[in-house]
C-alpha positions, 0 to 999 in steps of 0.5 A: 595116739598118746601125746607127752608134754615136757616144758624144759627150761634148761634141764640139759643136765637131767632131761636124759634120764626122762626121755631114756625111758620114753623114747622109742615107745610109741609115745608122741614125745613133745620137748619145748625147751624155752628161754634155755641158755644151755644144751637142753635142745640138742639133749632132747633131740638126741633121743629122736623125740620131737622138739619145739623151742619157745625163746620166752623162758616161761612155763605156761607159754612152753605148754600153750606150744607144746599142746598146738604141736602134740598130736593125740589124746590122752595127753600127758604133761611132764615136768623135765626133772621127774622120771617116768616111763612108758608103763607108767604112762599106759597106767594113768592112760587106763586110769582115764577110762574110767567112768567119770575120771578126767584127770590121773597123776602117779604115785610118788617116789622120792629119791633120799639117797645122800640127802641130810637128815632135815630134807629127809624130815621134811619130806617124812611130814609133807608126805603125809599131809592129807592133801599131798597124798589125795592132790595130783599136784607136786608129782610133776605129771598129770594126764588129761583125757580130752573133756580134762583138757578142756578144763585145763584150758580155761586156766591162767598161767601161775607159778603152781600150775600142776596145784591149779590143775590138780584143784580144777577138778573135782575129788571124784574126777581125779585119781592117783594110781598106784599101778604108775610110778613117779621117780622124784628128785627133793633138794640135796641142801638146807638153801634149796629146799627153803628156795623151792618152798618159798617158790611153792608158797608164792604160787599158793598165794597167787592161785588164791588171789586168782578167785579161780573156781576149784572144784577140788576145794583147798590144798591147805592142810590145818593145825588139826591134821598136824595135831592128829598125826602127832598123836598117830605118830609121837615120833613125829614130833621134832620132824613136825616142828622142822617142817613149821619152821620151813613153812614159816621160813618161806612164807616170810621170804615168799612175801619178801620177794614176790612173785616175780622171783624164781625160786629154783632148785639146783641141788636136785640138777646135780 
């Protein structure tokens, strides 16, 4: 049996189009919607998927309850806000079979339509970073087989969860498979990008404080990688200098705030 972990944290307003193409497949569906002020619970259920509420408005609290609940392997964990589907699953289940593969993510899709020109510049440069493309983070699933799930055990709760998981294994333990698809929602606004940046900045400072052992190295990307995609792609060029100021925009405000604020996205509940 293959288990799916979705953390929902009031995601009433999209968790549907999730579940609407994994329900009734076979799939063991865990939902634990937690610290929800909203109708994610009844949403959830309504799809005749099992659902397990956590009070503790915390995403790793919300996985440690989902994993003591699922019921098979491999196991698969969903962020609430993606969408993706039982053949989609099966693929990265295949995926895993292969020798020495503990870990699989899908390949993106990200939804542009009625996005501004500088959510759709951003995205054209952060898509094309090396370790964006390699890494299984920033996808919003990944599949573990038992040995992978082991690994993922022993790490702590951070804000970049799916960048620590995806660091937890080694180049050739980790695949993207093409044959699977992830439908991914960016912000709809200017503010939100920048809040779910800052927020993604914020975790890359706290997984390095942690001294974790990751055996897939370093997801930042260089000034080298930047030039050279510049001087592949001239074009690219105002795009570039649109998606440095972003960064430098969140860095700022990741150390003006802190860890302990959530930066969360709205635009793309919508």
């Amino acid at each position: 049996m293959v288990s799916v972990v979705i953390p929902a944290h009031n995601e009433a307003r999209v968790i549907g189009r999730l579940l609407g193409r994994l329900a009734e497949s076979g799939l063991d569906v865990v939902v634990v919607p937690n610290g929800c002020t909203d109708g994610t619970a009844g949403v959830a259920a309504s799809y005749g998927v099992r659902v397990v509420t956590s009070p503790e408005a915390s995403k790793a609290a919300a996985l440690r309850l989902g994993d003591q609940s699922a019921r098979g392997f491999p196991r698969l964990y969903v962020d609430a806000d993606v969408e993706v589907g039982a053949t989609d699953v099966w693929a990265l289940v295949a995926a895993l079979e292969r020798p020495g593969v503990l870990a699989a993510a899908p390949a993106r899709v990200l939804d542009m339509a009625r996005r501004p020109w500088p959510i759709r510049w951003y995205y054209d440069i952060w898509t094309r970073l090396p370790e964006v493309r390699r890494g299984l983070f920033g996808r919003g699933v990944i599949a573990v087989g038992r040995e992978g799930h082991a690994r993922l055990e022993r790490l702590p709760g951070v804000i970049a969860d799916d960048l620590a998981a995806s660091l937890a294994f080694g180049p050739h333990e980790r695949v993207v498979v093409d044959d699977a698809r992830v439908l991914i929602h960016p912000p709809r606004t200017w503010g939100d990008l920048l809040r779910r940046r800052t927020r993604a900045v914020t975790g890359v400072v706290q997984l390095e404080r942690a001294e974790l052992d990751q055996a897939g190295g370093s997801a930042r990307t260089g000034m080298r990688d930047l030039a050279a995609m510049v001087v592949r792609e001239p074009r690219l060029l105002p795009r570039l200098a649109l998606f440095l100021s972003v960064t430098l925009i969140a860095r700022w405000r990741a150390r003006r705030t802190g860890p302990s604020t959530w930066q969360r996205d709205e635009s793309s509940r919508g």
